[in-house]
C-alpha positions as CSV (number, residue, x, y, z in Angstrom):
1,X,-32.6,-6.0,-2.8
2,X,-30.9,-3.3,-5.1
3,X,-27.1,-4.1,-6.8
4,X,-25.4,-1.3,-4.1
5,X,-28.0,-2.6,-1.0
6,X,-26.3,-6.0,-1.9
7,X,-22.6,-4.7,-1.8
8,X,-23.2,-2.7,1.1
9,X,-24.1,-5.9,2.6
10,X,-21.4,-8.3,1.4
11,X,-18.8,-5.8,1.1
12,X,-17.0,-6.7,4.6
13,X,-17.3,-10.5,3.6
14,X,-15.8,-10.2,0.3
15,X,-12.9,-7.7,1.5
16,X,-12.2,-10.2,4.0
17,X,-12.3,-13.5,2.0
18,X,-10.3,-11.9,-1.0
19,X,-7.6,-10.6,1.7
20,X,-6.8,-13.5,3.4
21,X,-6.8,-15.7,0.5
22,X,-4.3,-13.3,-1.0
23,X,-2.0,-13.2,2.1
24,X,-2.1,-17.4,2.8
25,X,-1.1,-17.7,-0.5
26,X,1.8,-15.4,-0.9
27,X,2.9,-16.3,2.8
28,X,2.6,-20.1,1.3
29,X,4.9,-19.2,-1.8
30,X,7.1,-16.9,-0.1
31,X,8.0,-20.0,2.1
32,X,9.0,-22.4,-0.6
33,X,10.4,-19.9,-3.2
34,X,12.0,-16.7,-0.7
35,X,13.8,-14.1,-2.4
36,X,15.9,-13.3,0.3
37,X,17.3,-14.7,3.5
38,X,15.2,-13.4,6.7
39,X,16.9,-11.2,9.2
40,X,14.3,-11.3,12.1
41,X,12.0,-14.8,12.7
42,X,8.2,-14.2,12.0
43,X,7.5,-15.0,14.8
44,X,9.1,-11.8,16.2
45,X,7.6,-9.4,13.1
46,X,4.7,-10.7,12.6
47,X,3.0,-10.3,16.0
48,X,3.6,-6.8,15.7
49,X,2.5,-6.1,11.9
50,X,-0.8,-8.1,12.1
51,X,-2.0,-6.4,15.2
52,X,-1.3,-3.1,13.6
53,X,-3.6,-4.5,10.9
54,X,-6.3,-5.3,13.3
55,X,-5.9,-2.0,15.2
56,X,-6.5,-0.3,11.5
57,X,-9.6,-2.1,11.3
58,X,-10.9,-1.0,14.0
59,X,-10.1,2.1,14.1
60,X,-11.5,2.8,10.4
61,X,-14.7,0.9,11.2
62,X,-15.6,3.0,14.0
63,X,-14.5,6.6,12.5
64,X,-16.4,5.8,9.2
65,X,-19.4,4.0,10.0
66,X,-20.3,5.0,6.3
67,X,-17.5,2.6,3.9
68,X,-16.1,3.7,1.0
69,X,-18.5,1.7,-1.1
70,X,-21.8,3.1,0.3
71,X,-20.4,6.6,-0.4
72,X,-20.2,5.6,-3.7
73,X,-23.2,4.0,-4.2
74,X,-25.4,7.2,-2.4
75,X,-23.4,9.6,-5.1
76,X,-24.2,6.9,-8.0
77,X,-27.6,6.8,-7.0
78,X,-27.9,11.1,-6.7
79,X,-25.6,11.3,-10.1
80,X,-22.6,12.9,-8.7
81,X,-19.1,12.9,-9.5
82,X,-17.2,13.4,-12.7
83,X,-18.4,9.6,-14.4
84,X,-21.6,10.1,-13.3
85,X,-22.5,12.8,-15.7
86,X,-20.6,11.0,-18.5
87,X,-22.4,8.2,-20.5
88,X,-20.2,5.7,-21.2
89,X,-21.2,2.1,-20.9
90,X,-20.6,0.2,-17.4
91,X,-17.2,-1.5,-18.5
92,X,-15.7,1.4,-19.4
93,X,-17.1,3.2,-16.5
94,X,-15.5,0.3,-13.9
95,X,-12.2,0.7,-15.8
96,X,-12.0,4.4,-15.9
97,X,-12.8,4.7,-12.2
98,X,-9.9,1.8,-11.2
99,X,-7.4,3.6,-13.2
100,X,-7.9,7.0,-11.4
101,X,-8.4,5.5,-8.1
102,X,-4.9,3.8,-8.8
103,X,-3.1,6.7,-9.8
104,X,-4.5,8.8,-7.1
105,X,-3.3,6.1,-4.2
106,X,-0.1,6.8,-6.3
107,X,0.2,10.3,-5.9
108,X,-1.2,9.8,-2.1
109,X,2.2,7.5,-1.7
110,X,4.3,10.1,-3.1
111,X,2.4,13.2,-0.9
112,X,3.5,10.8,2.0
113,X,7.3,10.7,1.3
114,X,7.4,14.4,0.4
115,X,6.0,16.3,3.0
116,X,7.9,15.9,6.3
117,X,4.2,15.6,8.6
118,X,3.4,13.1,6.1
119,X,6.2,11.1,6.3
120,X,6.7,10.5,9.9
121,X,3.4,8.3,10.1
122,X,4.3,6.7,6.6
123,X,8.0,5.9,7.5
124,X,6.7,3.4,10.4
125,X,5.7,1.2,7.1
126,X,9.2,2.0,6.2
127,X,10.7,0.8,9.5
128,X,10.7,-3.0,9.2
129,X,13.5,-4.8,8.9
130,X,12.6,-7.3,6.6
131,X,10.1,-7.0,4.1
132,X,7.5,-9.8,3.2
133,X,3.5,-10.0,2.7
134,X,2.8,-9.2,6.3
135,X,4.8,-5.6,5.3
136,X,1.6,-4.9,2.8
137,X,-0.8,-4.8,6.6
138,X,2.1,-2.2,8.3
139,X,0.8,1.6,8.5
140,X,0.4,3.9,11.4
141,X,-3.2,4.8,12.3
142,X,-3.1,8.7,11.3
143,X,-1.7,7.2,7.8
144,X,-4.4,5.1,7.2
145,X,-7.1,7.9,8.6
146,X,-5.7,10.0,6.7
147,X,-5.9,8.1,3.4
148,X,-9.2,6.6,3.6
149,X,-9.9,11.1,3.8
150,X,-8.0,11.2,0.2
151,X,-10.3,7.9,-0.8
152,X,-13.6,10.1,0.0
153,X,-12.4,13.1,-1.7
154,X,-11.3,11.3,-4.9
155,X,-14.8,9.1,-5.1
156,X,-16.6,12.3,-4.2
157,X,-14.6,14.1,-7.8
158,X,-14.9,11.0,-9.4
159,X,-17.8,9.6,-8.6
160,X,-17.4,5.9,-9.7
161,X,-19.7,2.8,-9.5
162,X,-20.4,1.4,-6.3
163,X,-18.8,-2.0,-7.4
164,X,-15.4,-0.2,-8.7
165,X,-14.8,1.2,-5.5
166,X,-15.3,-2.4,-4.3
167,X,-13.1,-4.4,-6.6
168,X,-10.5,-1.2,-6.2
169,X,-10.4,-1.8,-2.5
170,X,-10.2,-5.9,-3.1
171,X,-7.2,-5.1,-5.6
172,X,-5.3,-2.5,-3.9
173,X,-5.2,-5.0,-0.8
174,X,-4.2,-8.3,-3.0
175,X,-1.7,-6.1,-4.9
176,X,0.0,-4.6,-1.9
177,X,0.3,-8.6,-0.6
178,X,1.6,-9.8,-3.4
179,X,4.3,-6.8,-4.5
180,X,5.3,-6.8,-0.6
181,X,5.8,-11.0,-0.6
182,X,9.6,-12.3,0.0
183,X,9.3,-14.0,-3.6
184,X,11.3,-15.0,-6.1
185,X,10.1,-14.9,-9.6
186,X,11.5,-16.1,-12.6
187,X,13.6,-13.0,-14.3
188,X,11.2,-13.6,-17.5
189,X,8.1,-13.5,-15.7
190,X,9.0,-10.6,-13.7
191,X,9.6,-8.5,-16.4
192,X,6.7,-9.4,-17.8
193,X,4.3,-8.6,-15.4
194,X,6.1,-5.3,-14.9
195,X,4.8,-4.2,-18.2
196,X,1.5,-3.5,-16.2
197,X,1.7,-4.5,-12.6
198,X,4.1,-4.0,-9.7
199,X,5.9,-6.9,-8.9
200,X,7.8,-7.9,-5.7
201,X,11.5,-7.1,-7.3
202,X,9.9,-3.6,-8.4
203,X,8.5,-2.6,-4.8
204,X,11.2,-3.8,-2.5
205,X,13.3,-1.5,-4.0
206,X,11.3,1.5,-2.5
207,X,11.7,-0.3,1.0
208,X,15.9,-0.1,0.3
209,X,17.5,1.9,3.3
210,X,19.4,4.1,0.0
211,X,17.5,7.3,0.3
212,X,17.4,7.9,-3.6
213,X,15.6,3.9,-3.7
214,X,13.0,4.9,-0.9
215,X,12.0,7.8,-2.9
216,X,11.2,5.7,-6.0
217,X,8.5,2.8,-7.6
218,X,5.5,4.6,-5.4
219,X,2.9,2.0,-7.2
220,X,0.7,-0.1,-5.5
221,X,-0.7,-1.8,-8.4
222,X,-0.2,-0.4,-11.9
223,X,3.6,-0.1,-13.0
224,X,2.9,2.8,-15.3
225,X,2.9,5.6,-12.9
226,X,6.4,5.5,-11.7
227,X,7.4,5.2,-15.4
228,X,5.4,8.2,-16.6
229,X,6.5,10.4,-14.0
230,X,10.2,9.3,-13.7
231,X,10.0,7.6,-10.6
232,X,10.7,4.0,-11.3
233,X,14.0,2.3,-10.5
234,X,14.8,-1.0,-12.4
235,X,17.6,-2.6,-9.8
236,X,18.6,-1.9,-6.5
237,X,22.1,-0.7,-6.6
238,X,23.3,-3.6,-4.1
239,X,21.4,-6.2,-5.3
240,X,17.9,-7.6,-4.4
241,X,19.8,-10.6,-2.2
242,X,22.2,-7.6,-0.5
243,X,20.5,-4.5,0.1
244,X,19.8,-3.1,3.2
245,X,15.6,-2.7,4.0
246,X,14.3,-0.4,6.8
247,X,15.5,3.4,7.8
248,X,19.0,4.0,9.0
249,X,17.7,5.2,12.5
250,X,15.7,2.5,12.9
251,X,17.4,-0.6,13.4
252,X,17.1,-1.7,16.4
253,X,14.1,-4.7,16.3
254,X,12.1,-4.2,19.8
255,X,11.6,-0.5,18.3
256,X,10.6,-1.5,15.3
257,X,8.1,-4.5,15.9
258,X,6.6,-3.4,19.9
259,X,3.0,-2.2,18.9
260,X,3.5,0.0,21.0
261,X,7.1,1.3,20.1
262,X,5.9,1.7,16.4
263,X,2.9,3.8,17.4
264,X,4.9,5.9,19.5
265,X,8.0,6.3,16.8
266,X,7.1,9.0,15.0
267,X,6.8,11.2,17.9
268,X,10.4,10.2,19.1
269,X,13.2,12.3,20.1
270,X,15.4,10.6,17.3
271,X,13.0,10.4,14.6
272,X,14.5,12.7,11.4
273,X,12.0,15.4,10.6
274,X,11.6,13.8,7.2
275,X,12.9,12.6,3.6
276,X,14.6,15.1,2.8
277,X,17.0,15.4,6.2
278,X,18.1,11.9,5.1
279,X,21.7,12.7,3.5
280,X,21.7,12.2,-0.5
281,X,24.8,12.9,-1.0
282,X,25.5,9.1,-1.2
283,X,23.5,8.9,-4.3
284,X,25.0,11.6,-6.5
């Protein structure tokens, strides 16, 4: 059996086991060192956010029988793509492909707060009122259609290794766990880690209810981006322990966490037409 037969095969299983490893052990430490005091019970989020996550999965499973990393391997194998036709050696290879793929998901994030069509699916991600590892599994259907559309496009241009798109996938999903967990870090390590990945401190800030904090720290995984591009914010203006998360219109918690309700929110009467009809004013 061939390298890419083999990942095609154990992709689902290693996804899987990396995943919920991640989120039992950052749903572990978030318990015995939280960053900040709950609002809502899990008991009343979490119902809602993991059966989105289920929903997802089925959904992507049945409208791409063909995964992300058997696209890959079919354009490795036929020498497509942009790495393809360079020859570098495999490590260098891997590592070019999961820095591109990063800082296309980045640009993806920021597509999704700009552009108003975008941003109604996105902002149900947004909507919760507390923020912890089961946030990292919240996003609307059409979002997550949609991106897996930008994943084919970018692997189809770039055309990386099988197994990068596979250990990009693995990261992305143990990145957005941890950088989404109600945990408390020590200030030193924190800042550390910042250097190259997004930590929890650095992406609750983009889930602050201050429109000019929601707009800002778009990374997923790699810190640099936001830095490049003038996008990162260091503190929240409140505090970590006193800002307000979730959208201003959006506060009300059977809204927010009915599986149903969140589905339907972005088609509501009251939704805002999108980031920029949020008033800014506040922030200047």
């Amino acid at each position: 059996m061939t390298e890419a037969a083999t990942l095609l095969q154990q992709e689902p299983v290693i996804r899987l086991g990396f995943f919920a490893g991640t989120l039992a052990l950052m749903l572990l430490l978030e318990s015995l060192f939280p960053r900040r005091k709950r609002r809502l019970p899990r008991l009343e989020r979490w119902p809602g956010n993991f059966g989105i996550a289920m929903l997802n999965t089925f959904i992507v499973r049945l409208a791409f029988p063909v995964a992300l990393v058997g696209f890959a391997a079919g354009l490795e194998a036929g020498g497509q793509g942009l790495l393809n036709q360079l020859e570098l050696p495999a490590p260098i290879t891997i590592a070019l492909a999961l820095i591109m793929l990063d800082l296309v998901i980045w640009a993806q994030h920021v597509l999704f707060h700009r552009f108003p069509v975008l941003w109604r699916f996105h902002s149900m991600h947004h909507m919760d009122l507390d923020i912890d590892a089961t946030s990292g599994t919240r996003f609307h259907p059409i979002e997550i259609l949609i991106s897996v559309l930008i994943k084919f496009a970018a692997i189809r241009a770039l055309g990386p290794p099988a197994v990068a798109v596979l250990w990009f996938e693995v990261i992305l999903n143990a990145a957005a766990t941890f950088n989404h967990a109600n945990l408390k870090l020590p200030v030193a390590l924190d800042h550390l880690l910042r250097i190259m990945i997004v930590t929890p401190d650095m992406h609750r800030i983009h889930h602050s209810m201050r429109p000019a904090e929601t707009h800002s720290n778009f990374g997923f995984n790699l810190s640099i981006w936001d830095r490049l591009f003038g996008t990162y914010v260091a503190e929240p203006e409140a505090g970590h322990k006193d800002m307000d998360i979730g959208l201003p219109d959006f506060q009300d918690n059977e809204m927010v966490q009915r599986i149903d309700r969140m589905l339907a929110a972005p088609f509501g009467p009251h939704f805002r037409p999108g980031p920029e009809s949020q008033d800014r004013n506040q922030d200047r």
